[in-house]
PDB file of N, CA, C and O in Angstrom:
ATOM      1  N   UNK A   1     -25.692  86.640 -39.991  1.00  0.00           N
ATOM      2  CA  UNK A   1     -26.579  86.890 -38.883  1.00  0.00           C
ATOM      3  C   UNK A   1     -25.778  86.846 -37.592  1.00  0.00           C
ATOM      4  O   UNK A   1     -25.070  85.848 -37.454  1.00  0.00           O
ATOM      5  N   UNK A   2     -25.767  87.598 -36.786  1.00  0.00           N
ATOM      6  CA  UNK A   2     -25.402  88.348 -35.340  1.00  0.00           C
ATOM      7  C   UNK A   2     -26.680  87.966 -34.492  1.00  0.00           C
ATOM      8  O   UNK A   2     -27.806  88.423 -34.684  1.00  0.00           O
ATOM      9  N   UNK A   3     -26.215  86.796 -33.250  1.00  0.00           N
ATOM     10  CA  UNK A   3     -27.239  86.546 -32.467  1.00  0.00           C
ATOM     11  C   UNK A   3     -26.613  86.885 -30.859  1.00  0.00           C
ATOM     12  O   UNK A   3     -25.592  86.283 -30.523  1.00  0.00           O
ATOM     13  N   UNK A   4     -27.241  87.837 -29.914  1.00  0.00           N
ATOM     14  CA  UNK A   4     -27.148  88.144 -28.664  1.00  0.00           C
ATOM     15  C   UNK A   4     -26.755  86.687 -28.345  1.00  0.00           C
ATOM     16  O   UNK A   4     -27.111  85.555 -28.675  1.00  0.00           O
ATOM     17  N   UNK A   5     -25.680  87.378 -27.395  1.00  0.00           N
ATOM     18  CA  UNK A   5     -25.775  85.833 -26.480  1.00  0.00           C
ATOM     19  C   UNK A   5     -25.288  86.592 -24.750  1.00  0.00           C
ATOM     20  O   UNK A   5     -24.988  87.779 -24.618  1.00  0.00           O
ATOM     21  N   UNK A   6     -25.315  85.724 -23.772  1.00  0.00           N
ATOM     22  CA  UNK A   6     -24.761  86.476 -22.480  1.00  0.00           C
ATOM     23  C   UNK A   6     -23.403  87.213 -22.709  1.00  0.00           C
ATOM     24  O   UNK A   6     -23.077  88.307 -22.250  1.00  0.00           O
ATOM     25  N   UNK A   7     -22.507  86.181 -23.709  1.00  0.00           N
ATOM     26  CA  UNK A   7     -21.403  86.595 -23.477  1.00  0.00           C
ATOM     27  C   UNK A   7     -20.910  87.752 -24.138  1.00  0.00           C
ATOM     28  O   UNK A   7     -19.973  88.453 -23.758  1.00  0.00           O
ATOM     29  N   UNK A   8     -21.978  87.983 -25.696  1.00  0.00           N
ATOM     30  CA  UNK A   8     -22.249  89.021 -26.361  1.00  0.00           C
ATOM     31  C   UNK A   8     -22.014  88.224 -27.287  1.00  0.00           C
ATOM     32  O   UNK A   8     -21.975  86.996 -27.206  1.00  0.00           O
ATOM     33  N   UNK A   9     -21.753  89.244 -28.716  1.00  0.00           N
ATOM     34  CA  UNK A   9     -22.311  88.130 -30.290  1.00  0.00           C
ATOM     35  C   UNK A   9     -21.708  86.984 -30.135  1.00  0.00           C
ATOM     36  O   UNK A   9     -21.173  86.698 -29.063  1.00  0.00           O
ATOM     37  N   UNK A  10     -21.707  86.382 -30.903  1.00  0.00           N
ATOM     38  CA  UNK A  10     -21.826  84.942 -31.664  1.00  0.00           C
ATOM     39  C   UNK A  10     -22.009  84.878 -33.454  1.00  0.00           C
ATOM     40  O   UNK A  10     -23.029  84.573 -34.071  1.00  0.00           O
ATOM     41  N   UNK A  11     -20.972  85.183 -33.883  1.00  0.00           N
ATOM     42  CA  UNK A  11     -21.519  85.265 -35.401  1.00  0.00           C
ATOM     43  C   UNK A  11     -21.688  84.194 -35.912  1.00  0.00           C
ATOM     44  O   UNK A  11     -20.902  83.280 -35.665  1.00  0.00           O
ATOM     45  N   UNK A  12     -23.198  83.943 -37.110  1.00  0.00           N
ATOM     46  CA  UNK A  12     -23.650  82.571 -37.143  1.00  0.00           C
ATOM     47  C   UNK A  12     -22.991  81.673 -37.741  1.00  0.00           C
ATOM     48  O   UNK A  12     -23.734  80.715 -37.950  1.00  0.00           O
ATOM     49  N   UNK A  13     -21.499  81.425 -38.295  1.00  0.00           N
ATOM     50  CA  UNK A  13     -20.900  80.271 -38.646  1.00  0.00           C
ATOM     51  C   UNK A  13     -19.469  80.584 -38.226  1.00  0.00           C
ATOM     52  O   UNK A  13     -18.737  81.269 -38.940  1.00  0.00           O
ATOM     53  N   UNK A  14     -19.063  80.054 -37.013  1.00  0.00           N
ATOM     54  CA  UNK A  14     -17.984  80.325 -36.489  1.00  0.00           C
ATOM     55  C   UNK A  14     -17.344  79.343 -36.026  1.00  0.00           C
ATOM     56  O   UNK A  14     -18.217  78.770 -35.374  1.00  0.00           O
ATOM     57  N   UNK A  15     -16.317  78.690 -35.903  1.00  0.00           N
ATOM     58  CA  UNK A  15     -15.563  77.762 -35.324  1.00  0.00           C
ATOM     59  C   UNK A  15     -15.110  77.932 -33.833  1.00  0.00           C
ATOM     60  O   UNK A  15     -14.785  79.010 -33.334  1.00  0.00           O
ATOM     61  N   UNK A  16     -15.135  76.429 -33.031  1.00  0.00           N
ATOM     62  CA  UNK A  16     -15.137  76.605 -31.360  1.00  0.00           C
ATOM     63  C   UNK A  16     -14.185  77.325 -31.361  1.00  0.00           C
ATOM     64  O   UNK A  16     -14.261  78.141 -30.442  1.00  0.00           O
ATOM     65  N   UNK A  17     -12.898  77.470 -32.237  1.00  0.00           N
ATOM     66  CA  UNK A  17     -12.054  78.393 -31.251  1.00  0.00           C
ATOM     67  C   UNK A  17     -12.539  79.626 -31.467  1.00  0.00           C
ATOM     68  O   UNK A  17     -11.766  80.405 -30.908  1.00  0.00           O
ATOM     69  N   UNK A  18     -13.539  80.296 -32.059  1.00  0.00           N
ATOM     70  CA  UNK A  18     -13.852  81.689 -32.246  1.00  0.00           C
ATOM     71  C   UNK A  18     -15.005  82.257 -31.269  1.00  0.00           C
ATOM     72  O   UNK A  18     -15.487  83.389 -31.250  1.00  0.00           O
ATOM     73  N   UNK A  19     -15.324  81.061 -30.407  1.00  0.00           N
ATOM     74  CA  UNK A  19     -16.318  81.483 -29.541  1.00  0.00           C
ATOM     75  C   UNK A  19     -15.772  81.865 -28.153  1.00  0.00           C
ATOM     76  O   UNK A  19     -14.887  81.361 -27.461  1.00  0.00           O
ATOM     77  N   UNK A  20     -16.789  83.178 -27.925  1.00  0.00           N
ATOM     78  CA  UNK A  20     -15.930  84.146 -26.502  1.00  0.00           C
ATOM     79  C   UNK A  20     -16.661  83.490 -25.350  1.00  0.00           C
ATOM     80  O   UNK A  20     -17.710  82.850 -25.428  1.00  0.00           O
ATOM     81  N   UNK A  21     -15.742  83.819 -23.967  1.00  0.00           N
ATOM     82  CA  UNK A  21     -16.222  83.516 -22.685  1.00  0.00           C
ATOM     83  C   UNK A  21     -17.724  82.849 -22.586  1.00  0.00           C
ATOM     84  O   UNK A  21     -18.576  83.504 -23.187  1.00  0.00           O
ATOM     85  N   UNK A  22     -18.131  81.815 -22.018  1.00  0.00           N
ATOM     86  CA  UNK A  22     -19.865  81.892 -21.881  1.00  0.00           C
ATOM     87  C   UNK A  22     -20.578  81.749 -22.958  1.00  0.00           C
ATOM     88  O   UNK A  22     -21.803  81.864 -22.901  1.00  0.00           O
ATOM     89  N   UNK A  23     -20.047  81.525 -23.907  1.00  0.00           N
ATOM     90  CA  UNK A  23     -20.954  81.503 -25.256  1.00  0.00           C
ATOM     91  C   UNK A  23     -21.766  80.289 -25.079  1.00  0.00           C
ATOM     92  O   UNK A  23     -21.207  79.539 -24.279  1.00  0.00           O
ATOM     93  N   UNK A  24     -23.006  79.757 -25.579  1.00  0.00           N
ATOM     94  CA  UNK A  24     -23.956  79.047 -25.813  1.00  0.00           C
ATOM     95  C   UNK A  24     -24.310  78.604 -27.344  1.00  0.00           C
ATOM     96  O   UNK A  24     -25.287  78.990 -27.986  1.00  0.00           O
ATOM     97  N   UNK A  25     -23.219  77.641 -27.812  1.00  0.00           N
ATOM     98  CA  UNK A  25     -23.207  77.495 -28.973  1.00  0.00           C
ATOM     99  C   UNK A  25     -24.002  75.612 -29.648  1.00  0.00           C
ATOM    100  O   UNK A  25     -24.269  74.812 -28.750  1.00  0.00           O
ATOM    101  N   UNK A  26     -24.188  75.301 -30.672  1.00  0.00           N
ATOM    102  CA  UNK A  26     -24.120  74.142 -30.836  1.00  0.00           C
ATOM    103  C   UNK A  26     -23.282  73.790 -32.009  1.00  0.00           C
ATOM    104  O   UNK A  26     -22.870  74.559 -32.878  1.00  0.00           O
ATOM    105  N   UNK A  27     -23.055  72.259 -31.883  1.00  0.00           N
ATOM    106  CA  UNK A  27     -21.858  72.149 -32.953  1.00  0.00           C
ATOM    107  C   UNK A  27     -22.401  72.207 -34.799  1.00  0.00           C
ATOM    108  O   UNK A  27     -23.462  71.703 -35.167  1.00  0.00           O
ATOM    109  N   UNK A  28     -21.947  72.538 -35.242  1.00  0.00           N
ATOM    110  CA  UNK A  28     -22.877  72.376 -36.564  1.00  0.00           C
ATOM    111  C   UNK A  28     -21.869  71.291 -37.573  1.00  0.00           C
ATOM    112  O   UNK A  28     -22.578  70.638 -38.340  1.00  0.00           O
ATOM    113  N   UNK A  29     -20.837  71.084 -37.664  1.00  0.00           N
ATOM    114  CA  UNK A  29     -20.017  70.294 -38.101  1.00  0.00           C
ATOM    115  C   UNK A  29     -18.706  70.069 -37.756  1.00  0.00           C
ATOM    116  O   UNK A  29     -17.910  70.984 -37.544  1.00  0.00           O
ATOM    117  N   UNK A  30     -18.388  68.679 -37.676  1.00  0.00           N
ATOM    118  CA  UNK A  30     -16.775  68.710 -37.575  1.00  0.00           C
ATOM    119  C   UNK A  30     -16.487  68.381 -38.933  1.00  0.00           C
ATOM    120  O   UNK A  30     -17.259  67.829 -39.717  1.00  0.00           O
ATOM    121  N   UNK A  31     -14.629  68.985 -39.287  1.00  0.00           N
ATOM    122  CA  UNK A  31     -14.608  68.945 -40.200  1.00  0.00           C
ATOM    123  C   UNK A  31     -13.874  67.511 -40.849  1.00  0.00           C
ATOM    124  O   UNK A  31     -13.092  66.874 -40.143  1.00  0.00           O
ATOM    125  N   UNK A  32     -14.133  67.156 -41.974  1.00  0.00           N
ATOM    126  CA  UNK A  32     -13.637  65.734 -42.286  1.00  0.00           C
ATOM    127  C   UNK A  32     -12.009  65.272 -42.846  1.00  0.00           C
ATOM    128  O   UNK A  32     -11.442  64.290 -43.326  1.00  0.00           O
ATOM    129  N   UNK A  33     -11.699  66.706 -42.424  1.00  0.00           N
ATOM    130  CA  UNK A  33     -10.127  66.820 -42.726  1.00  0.00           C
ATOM    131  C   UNK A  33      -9.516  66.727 -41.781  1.00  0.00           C
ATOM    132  O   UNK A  33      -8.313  66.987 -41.814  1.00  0.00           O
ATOM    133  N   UNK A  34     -10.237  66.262 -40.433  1.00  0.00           N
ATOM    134  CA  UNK A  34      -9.647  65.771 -39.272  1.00  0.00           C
ATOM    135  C   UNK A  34      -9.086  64.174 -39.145  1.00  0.00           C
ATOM    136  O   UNK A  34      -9.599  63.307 -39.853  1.00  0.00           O
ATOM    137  N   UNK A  35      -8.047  63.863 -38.240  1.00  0.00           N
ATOM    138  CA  UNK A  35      -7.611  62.307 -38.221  1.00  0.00           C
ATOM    139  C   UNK A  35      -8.701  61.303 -37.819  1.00  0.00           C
ATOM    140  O   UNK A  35      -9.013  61.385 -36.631  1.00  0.00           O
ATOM    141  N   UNK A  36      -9.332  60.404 -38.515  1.00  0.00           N
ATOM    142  CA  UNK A  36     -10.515  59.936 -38.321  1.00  0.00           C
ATOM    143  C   UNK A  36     -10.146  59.742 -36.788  1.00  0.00           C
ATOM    144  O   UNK A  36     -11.177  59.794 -36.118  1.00  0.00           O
ATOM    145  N   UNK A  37      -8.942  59.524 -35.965  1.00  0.00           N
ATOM    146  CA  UNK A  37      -8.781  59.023 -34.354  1.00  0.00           C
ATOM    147  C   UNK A  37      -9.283  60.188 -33.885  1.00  0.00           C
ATOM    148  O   UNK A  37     -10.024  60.022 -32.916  1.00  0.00           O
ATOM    149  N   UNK A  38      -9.170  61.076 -34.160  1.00  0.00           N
ATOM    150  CA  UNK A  38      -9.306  62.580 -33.662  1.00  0.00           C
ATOM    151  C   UNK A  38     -11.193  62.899 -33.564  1.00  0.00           C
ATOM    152  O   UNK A  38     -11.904  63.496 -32.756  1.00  0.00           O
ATOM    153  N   UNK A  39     -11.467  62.090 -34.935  1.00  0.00           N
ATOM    154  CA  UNK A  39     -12.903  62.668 -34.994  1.00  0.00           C
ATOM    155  C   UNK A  39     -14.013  61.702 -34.266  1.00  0.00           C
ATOM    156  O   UNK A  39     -15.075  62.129 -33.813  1.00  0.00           O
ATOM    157  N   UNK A  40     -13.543  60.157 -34.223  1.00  0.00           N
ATOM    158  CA  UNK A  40     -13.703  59.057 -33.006  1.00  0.00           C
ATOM    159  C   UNK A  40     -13.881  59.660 -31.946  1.00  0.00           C
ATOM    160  O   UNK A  40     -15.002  59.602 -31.442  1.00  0.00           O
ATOM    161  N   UNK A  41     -12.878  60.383 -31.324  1.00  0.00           N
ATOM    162  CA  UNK A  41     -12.755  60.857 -29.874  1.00  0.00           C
ATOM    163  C   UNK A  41     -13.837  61.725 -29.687  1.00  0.00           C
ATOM    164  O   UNK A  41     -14.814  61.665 -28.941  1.00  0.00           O
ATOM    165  N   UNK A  42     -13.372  62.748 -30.722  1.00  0.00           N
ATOM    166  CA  UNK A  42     -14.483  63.633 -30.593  1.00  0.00           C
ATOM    167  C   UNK A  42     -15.904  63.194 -30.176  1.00  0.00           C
ATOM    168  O   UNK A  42     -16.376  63.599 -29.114  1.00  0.00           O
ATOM    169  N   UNK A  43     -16.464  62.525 -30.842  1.00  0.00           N
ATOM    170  CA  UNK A  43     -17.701  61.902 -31.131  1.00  0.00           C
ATOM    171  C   UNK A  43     -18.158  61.001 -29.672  1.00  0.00           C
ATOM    172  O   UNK A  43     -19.292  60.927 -29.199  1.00  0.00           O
ATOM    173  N   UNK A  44     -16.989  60.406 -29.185  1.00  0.00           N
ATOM    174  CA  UNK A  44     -17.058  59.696 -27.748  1.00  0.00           C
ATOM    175  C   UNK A  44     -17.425  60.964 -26.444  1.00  0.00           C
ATOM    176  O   UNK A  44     -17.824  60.720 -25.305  1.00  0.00           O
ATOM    177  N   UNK A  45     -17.161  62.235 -27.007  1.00  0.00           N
ATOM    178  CA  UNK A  45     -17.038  63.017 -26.161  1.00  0.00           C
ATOM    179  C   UNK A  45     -18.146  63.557 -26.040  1.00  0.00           C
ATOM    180  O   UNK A  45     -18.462  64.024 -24.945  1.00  0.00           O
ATOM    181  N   UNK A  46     -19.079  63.633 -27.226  1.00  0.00           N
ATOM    182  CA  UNK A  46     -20.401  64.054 -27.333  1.00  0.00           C
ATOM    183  C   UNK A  46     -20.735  65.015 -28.674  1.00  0.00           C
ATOM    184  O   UNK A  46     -21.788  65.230 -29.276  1.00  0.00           O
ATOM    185  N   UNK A  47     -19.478  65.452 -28.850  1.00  0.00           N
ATOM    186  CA  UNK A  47     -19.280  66.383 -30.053  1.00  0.00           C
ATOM    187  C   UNK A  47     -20.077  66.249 -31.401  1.00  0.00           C
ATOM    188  O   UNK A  47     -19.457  66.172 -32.462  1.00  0.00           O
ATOM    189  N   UNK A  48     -21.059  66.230 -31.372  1.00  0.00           N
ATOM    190  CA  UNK A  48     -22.164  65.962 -32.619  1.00  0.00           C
ATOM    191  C   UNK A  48     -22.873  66.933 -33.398  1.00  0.00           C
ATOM    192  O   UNK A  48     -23.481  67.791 -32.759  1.00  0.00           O
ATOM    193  N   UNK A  49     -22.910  66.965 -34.422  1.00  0.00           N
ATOM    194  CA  UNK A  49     -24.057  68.375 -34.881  1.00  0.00           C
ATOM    195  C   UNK A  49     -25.336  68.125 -33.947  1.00  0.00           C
ATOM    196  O   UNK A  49     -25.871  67.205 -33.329  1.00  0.00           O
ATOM    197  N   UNK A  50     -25.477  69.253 -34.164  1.00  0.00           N
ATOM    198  CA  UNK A  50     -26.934  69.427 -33.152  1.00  0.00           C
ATOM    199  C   UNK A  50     -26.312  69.414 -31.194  1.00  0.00           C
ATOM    200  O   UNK A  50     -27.067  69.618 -30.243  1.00  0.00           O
ATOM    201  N   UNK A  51     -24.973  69.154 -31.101  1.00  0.00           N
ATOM    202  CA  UNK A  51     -25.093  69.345 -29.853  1.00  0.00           C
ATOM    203  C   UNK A  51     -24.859  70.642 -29.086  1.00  0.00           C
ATOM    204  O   UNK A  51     -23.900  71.354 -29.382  1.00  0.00           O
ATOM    205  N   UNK A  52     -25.760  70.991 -28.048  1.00  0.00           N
ATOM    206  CA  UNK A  52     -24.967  72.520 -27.440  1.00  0.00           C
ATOM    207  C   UNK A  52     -23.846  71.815 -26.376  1.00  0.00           C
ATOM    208  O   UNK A  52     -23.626  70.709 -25.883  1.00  0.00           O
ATOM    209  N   UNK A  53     -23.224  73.334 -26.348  1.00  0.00           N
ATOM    210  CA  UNK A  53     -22.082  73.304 -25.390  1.00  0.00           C
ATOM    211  C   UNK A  53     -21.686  74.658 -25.207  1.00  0.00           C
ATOM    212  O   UNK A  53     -21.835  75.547 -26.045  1.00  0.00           O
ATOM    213  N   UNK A  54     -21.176  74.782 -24.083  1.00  0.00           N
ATOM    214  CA  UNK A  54     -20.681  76.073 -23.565  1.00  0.00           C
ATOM    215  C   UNK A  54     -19.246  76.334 -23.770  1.00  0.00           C
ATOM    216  O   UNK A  54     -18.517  75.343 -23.732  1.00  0.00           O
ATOM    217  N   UNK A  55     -18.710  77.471 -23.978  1.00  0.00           N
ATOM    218  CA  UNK A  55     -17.221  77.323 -24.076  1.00  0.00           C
ATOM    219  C   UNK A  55     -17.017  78.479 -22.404  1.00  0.00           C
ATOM    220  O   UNK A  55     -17.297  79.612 -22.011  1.00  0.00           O
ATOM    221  N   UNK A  56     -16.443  77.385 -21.993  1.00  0.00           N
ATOM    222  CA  UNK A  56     -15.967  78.294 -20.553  1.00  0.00           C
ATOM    223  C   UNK A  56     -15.184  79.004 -20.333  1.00  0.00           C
ATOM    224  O   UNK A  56     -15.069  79.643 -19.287  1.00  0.00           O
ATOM    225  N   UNK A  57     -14.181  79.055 -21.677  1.00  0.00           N
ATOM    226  CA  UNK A  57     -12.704  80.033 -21.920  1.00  0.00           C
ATOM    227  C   UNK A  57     -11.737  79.571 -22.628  1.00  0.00           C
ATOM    228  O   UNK A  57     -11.765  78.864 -23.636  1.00  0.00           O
ATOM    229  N   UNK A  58     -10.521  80.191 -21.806  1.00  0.00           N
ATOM    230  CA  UNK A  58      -9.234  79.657 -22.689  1.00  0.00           C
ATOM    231  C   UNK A  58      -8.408  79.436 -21.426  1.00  0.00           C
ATOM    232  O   UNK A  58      -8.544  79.711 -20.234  1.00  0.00           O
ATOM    233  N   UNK A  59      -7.222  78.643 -22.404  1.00  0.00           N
ATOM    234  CA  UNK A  59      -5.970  78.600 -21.305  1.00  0.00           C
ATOM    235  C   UNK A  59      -5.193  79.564 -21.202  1.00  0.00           C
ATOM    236  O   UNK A  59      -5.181  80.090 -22.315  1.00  0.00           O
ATOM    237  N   UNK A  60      -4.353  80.262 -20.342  1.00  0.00           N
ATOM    238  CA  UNK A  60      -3.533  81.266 -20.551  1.00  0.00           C
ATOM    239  C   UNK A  60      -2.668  81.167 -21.982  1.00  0.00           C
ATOM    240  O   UNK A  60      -2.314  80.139 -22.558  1.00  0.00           O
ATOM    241  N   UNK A  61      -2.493  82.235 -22.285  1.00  0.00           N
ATOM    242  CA  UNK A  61      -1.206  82.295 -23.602  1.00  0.00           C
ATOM    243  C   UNK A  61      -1.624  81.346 -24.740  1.00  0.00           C
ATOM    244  O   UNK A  61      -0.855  80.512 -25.219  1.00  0.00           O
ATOM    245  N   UNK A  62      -3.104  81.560 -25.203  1.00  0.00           N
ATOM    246  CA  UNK A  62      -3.155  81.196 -26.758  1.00  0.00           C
ATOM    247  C   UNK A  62      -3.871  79.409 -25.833  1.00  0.00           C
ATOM    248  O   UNK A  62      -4.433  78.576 -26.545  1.00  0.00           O
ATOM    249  N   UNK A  63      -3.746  79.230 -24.747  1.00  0.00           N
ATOM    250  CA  UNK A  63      -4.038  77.610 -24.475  1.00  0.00           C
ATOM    251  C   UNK A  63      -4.900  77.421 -24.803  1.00  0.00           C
ATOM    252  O   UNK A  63      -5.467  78.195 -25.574  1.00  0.00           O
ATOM    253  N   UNK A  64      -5.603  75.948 -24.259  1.00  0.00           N
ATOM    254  CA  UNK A  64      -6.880  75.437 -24.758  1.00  0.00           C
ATOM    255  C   UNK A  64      -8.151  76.042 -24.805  1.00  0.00           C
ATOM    256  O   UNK A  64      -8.295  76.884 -23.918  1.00  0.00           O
ATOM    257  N   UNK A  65      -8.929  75.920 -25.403  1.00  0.00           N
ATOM    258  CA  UNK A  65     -10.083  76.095 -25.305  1.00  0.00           C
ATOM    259  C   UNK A  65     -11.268  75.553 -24.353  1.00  0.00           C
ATOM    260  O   UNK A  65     -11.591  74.390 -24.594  1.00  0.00           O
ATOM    261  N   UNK A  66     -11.947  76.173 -23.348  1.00  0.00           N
ATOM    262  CA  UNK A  66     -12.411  74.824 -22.210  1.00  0.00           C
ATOM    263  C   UNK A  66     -13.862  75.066 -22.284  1.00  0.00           C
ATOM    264  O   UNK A  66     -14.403  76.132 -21.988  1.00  0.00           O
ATOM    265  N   UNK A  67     -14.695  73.561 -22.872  1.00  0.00           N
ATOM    266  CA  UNK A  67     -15.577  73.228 -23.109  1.00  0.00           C
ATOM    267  C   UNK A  67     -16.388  72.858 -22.051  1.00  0.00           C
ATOM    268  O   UNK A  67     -15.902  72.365 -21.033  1.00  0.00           O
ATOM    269  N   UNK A  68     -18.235  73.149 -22.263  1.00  0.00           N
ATOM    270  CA  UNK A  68     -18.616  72.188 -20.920  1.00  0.00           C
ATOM    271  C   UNK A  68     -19.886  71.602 -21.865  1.00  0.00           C
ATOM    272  O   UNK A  68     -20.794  72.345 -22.240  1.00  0.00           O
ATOM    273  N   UNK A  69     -19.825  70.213 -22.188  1.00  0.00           N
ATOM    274  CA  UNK A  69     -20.952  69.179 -22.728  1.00  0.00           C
ATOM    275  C   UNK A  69     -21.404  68.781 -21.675  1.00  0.00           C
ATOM    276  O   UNK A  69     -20.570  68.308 -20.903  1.00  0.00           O
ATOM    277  N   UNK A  70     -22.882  68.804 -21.210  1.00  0.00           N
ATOM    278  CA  UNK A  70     -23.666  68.248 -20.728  1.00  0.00           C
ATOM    279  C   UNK A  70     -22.932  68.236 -19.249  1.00  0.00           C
ATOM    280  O   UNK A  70     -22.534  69.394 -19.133  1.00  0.00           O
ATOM    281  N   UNK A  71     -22.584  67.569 -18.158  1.00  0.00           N
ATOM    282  CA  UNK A  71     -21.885  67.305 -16.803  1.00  0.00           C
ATOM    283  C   UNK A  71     -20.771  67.263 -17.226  1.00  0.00           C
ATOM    284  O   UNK A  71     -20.125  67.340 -16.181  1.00  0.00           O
ATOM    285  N   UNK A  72     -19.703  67.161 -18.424  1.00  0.00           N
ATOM    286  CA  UNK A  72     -18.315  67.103 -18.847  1.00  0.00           C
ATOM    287  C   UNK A  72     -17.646  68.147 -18.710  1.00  0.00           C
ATOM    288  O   UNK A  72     -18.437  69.050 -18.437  1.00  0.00           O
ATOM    289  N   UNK A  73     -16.243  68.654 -18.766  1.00  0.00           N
ATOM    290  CA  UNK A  73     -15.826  69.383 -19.008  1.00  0.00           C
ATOM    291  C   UNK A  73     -13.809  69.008 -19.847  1.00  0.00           C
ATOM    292  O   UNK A  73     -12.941  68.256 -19.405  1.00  0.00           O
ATOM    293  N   UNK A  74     -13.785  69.717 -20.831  1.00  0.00           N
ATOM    294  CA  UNK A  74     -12.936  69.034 -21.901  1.00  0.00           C
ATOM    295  C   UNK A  74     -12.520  70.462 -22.423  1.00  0.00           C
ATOM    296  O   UNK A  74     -13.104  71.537 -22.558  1.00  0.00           O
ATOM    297  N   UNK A  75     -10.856  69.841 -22.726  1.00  0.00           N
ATOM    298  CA  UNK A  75      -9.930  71.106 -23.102  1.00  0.00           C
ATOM    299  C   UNK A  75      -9.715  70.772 -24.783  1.00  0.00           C
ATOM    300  O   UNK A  75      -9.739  69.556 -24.971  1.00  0.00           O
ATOM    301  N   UNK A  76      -9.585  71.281 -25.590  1.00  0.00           N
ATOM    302  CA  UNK A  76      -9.388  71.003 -26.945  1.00  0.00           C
ATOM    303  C   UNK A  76      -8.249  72.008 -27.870  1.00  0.00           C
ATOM    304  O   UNK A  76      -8.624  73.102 -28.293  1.00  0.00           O
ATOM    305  N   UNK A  77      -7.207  71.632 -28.054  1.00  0.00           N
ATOM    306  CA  UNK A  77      -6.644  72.425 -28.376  1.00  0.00           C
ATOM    307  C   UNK A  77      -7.028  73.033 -29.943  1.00  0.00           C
ATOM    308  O   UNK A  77      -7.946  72.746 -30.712  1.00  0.00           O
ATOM    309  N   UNK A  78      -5.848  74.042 -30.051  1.00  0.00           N
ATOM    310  CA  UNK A  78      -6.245  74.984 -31.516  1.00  0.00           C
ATOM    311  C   UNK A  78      -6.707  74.287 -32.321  1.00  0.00           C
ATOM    312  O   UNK A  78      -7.878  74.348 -32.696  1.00  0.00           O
ATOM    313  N   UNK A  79      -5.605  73.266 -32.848  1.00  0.00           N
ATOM    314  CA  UNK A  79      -5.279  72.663 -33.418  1.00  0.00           C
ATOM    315  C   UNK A  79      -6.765  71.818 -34.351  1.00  0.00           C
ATOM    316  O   UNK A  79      -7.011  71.672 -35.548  1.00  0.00           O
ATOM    317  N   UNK A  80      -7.673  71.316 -32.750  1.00  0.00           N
ATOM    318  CA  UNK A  80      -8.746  70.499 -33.141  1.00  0.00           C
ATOM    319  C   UNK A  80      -9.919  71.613 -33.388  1.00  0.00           C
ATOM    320  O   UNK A  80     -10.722  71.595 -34.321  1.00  0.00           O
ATOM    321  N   UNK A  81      -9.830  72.721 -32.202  1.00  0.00           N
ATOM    322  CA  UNK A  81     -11.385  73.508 -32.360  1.00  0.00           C
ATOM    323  C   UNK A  81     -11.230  74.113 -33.400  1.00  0.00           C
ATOM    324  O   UNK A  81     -12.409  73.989 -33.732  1.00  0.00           O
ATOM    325  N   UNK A  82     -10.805  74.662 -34.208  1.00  0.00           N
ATOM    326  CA  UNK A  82     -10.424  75.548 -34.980  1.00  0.00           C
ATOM    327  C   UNK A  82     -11.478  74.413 -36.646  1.00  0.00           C
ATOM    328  O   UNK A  82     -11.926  74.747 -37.743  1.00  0.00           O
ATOM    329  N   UNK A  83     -11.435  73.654 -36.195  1.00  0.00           N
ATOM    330  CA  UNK A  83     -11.988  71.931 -37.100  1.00  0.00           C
ATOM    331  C   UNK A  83     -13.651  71.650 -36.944  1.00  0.00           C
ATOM    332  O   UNK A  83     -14.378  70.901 -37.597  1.00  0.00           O
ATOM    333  N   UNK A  84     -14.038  72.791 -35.517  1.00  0.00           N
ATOM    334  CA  UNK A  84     -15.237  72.311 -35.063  1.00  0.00           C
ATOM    335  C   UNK A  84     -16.327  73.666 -35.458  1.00  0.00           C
ATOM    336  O   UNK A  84     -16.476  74.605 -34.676  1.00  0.00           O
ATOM    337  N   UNK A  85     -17.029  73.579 -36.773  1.00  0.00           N
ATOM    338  CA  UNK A  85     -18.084  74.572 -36.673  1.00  0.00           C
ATOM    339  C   UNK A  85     -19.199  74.776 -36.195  1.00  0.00           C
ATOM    340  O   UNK A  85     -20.009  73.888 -36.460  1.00  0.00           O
ATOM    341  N   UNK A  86     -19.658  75.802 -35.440  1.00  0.00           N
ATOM    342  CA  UNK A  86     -20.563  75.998 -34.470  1.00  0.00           C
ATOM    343  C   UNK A  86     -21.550  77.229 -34.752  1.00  0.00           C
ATOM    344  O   UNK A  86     -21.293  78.007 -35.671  1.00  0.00           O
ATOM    345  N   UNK A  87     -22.631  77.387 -33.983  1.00  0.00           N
ATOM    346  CA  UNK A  87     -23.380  78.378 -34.196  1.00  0.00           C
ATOM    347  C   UNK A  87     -24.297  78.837 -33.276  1.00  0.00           C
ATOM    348  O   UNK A  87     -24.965  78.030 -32.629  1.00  0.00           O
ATOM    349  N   UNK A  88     -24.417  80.027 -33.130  1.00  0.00           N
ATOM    350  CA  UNK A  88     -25.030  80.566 -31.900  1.00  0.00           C
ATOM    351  C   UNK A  88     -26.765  79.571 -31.246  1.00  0.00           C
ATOM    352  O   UNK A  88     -27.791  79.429 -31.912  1.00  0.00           O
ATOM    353  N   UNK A  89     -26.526  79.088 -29.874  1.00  0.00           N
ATOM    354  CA  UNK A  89     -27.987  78.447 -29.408  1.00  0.00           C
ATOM    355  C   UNK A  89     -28.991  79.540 -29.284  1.00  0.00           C
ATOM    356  O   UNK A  89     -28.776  80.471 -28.506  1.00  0.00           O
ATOM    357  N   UNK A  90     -30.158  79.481 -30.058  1.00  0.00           N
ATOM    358  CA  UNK A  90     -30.899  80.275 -29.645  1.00  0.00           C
ATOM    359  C   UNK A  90     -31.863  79.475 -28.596  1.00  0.00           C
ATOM    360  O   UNK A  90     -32.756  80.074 -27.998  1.00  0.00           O
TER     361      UNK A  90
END
């Protein structure tokens, strides 16, 4: 399933790093093959199933990915988003 979004699709099981400019996504799982320190943080950060978040872009040349939770704003590299599955907010 293909859901409109501002930024345009959103295909419905996609990982944060696969989400474009402006997207309006929520998290649907992190994955458990992450360093439990890694998935701690995460979780301190707000990173939860069921949470939305916006992805505001990237860094130049492949860089981070830049997130906005709630008043936050948080860079996550490949490494971790690529770990974080998400899915279009309707």
């Amino acid at each position: 399933m293909t859901v409109l979004n501002p930024a345009g699709p959103v295909s419905a099981r996609h990982t944060l790093w696969d989400a474009p400019k402006k997207a309006c996504v929520s998290v649907v799982e992190l994955a458990a093959s992450l360093n439990p320190l890694v998935l701690n943080r995460l979780r301190e950060m707000g990173l939860e199933p069921g949470q939305p978040l916006i992805c505001l872009g990237r860094g130049p040349f492949n860089g981070p990915v830049v997130v906005q939770i709630q008043d936050c704003v948080y860079t996550l590299e490949q490494q971790v988003a690529q770990h974080i599955l998400i899915e279009p907010q309707l």
